[in-house]
C-alpha positions in Angstrom: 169.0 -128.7 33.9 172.0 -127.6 31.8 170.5 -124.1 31.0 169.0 -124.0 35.2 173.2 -124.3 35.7 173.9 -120.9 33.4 171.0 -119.1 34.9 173.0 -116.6 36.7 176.6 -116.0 36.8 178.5 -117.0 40.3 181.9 -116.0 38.7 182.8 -113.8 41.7 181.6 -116.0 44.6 183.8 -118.5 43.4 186.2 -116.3 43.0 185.8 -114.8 46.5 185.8 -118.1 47.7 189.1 -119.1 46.3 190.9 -115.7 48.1 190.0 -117.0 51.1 191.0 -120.6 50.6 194.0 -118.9 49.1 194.7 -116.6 52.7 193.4 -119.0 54.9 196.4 -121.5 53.2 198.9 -118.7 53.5 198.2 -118.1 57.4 198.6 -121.8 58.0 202.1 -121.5 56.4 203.0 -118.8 58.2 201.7 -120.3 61.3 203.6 -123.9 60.4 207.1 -121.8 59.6 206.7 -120.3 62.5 207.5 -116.8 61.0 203.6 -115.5 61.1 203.4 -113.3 63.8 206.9 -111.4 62.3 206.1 -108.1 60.1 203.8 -106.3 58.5 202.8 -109.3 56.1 200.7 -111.4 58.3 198.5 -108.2 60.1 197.7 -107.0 56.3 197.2 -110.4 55.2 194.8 -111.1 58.3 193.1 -108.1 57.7 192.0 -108.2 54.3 191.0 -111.7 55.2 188.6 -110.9 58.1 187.4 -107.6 57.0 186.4 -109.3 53.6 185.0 -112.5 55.1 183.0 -110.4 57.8 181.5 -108.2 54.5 180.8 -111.4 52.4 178.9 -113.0 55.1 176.7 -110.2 55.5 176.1 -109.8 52.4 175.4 -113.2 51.7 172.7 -113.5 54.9 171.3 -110.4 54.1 170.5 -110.9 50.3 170.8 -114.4 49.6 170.4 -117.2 52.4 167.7 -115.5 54.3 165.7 -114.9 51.0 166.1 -118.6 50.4 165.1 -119.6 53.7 162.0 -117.5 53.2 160.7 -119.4 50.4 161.3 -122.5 52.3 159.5 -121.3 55.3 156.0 -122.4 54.1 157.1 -126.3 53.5 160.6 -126.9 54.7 162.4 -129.1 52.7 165.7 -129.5 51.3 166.7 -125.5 50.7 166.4 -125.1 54.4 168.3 -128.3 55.6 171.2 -127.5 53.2 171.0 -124.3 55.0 171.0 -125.3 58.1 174.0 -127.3 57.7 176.0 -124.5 56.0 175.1 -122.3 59.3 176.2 -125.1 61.5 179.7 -125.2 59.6 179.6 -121.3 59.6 179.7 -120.9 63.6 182.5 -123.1 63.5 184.7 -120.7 61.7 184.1 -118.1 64.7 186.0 -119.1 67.2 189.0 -120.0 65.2 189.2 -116.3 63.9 188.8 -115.0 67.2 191.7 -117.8 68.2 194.0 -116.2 65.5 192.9 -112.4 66.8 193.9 -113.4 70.6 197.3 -115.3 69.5 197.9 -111.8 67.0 197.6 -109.6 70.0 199.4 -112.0 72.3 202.3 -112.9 70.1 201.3 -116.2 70.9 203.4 -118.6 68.0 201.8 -122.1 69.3 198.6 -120.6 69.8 199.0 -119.0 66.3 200.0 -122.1 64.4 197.3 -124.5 66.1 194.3 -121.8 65.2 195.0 -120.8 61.7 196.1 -124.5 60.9 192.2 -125.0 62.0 191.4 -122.0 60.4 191.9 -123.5 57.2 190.2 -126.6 57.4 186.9 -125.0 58.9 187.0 -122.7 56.3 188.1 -124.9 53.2 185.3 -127.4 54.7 182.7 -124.6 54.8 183.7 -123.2 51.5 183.8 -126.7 49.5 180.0 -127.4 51.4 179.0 -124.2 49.8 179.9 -124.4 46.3 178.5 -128.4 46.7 175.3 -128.0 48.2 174.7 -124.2 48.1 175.3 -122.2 45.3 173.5 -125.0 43.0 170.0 -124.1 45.1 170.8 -120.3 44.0 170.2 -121.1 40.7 166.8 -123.4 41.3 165.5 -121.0 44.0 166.1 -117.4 43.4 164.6 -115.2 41.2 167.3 -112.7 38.6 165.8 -110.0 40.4 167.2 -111.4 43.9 170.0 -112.1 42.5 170.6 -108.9 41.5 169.9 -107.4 45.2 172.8 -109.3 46.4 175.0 -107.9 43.9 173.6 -104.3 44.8 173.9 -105.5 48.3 178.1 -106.2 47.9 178.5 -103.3 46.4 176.5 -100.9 48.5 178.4 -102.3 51.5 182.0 -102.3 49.7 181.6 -98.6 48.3 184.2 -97.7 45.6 187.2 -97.2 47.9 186.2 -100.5 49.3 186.7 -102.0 45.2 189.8 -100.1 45.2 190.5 -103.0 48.0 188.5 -106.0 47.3 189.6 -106.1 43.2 193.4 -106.3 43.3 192.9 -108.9 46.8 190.6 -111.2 44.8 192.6 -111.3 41.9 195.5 -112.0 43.5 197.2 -114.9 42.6 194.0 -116.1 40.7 194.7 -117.8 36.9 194.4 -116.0 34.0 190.9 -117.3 33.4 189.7 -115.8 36.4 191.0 -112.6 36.1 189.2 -112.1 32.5 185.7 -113.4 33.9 186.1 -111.3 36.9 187.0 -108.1 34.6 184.4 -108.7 31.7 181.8 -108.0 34.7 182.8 -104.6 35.5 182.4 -100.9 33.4 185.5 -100.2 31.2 186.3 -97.5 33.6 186.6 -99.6 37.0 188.8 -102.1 34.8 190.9 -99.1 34.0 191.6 -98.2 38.0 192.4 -101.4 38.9 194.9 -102.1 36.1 196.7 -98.0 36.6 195.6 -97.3 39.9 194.2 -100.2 42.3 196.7 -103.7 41.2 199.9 -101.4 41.7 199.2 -99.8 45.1 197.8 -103.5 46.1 201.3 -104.9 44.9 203.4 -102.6 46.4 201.8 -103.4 50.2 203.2 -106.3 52.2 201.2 -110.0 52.0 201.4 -113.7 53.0 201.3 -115.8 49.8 199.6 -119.5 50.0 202.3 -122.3 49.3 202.8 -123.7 46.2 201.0 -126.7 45.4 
C-alpha cells in the first residue's frame, strides 16, 4: 500500500488546497474585524480566490472526478459514494460565494461577516473531506496517464499569464517545504519568472492575509 501512496505526486492539490483554506481564513477576519469591505485588499483577495476555485473545480470535474466516476459506473461502489458525498459538500460552497458577491456589491458588513464566516467552514469542511476520502482513491483508481490529463488540463485552462497569477498566490504564505516541492515541479525557466518577475509584481498588489495561528 506504501508504494500505491507515492504513485503520483498530489504536491500541488494540496498546495491549492491550503491557498484556499489560507483566503477563505483571511475573509473571515476581515469579515469578523469588520474592516473587509474597506480597500482594494479584500476585492483582489476575493478575486484570486473565486477565479482560482472556479478554474480548480473545473479542472478537477473535467479530468479527474468524472474519469473516476466512469470506472465506477459499471458496479458502483465505494469510488462513487465518496463522490457523491464530495458533490453534496461542493454545492454547499455555492451559495455562500454568491452570499459574499451580493454583500461585496452591496456593502453589506453583517451580511459580509455572516457569509465568509460560512464561507470558511464549507470550504475547510469540503477541503479536509477531500484530502480524507478523495485524493487517496486518485492513487487506487486512476491510471499515470489520467493523471497526467489533469495536469494538461490546469494548465491548458491557466495559460502562462494565468501561472504568472496562480504561482506567486499559491505560494503565498506557504512553508518553506512547500515552496521547494512546488518549484522542483516546474522547468528552470518558469522558476526563474516567478522568482524575477511573477513573486515581485504579486507582492507589490494589495491582499488580505489569514490570521496567525
Amino acid at each position: 500500500m506504501d508504494s500505491v501512496a507515492r504513485r503520483f505526486d498530489l504536491t500541488m492539490l494540496y498546495a491549492a488546497y491550503d491557498a484556499f483554506r489560507r483566503d477563505a481564513a483571511g475573509l473571515e477576519a476581515a469579515g469578523r474585524t469588520g474592516t473587509g469591505l474597506d480597500g482594494a485588499a479584500t476585492a483582489n483577495s476575493w478575486s484570486l480566490f473565486t477565479g482560482h476555485w472556479r478554474l480548480q473545480d473545473h479542472a478537477e470535474k473535467a479530468a479527474l472526478w468524472t474519469v473516476m466516476y466512469a470506472k465506477d459506473a459499471g458496479a458502483p461502489g465505494r469510488v462513487g459514494v465518496v463522490l457523491d458525498a464530495m458533490a453534496l459538500q461542493a454545492v454547499k460552497v455555492v451559495p455562500l460565494m454568491d452570499g459574499v458577491d451580493a454583500a461585496l456589491e452591496h456593502h453589506d458588513r453583517s451580511a459580509f461577516a455572516q457569509y465568509t464566516g460560512d464561507l470558511r467552514a464549507s470550504v475547510d469542511a469540503l477541503l479536509d473531506f477531500k484530502e480524507s476520502n478523495v485524493l487517496p482513491l486518485i492513487q487506487e483508481t486512476l491510471t499515470p496517464f489520467e493523471w497526467g490529463t489533469f495536469d494538461v488540463e490546469f494548465r491548458r485552462e491557466l495559460g502562462l499569464r494565468g501561472l504568472g497569477v496562480f504561482l506567486p498566490w499559491l505560494l503565498d504564505g506557504a512553508p518553506a517545504a512547500t515552496g521547494r516541492a512546488v518549484l522542483r515541479l516546474l522547468p528552470p525557466p518558469i522558476r526563474l519568472c516567478y522568482r524575477a518577475h511573477w513573486r515581485p509584481r504579486y507582492q507589490r498588489g494589495s491582499r488580505l492575509t489569514a490570521p496567525a495561528h
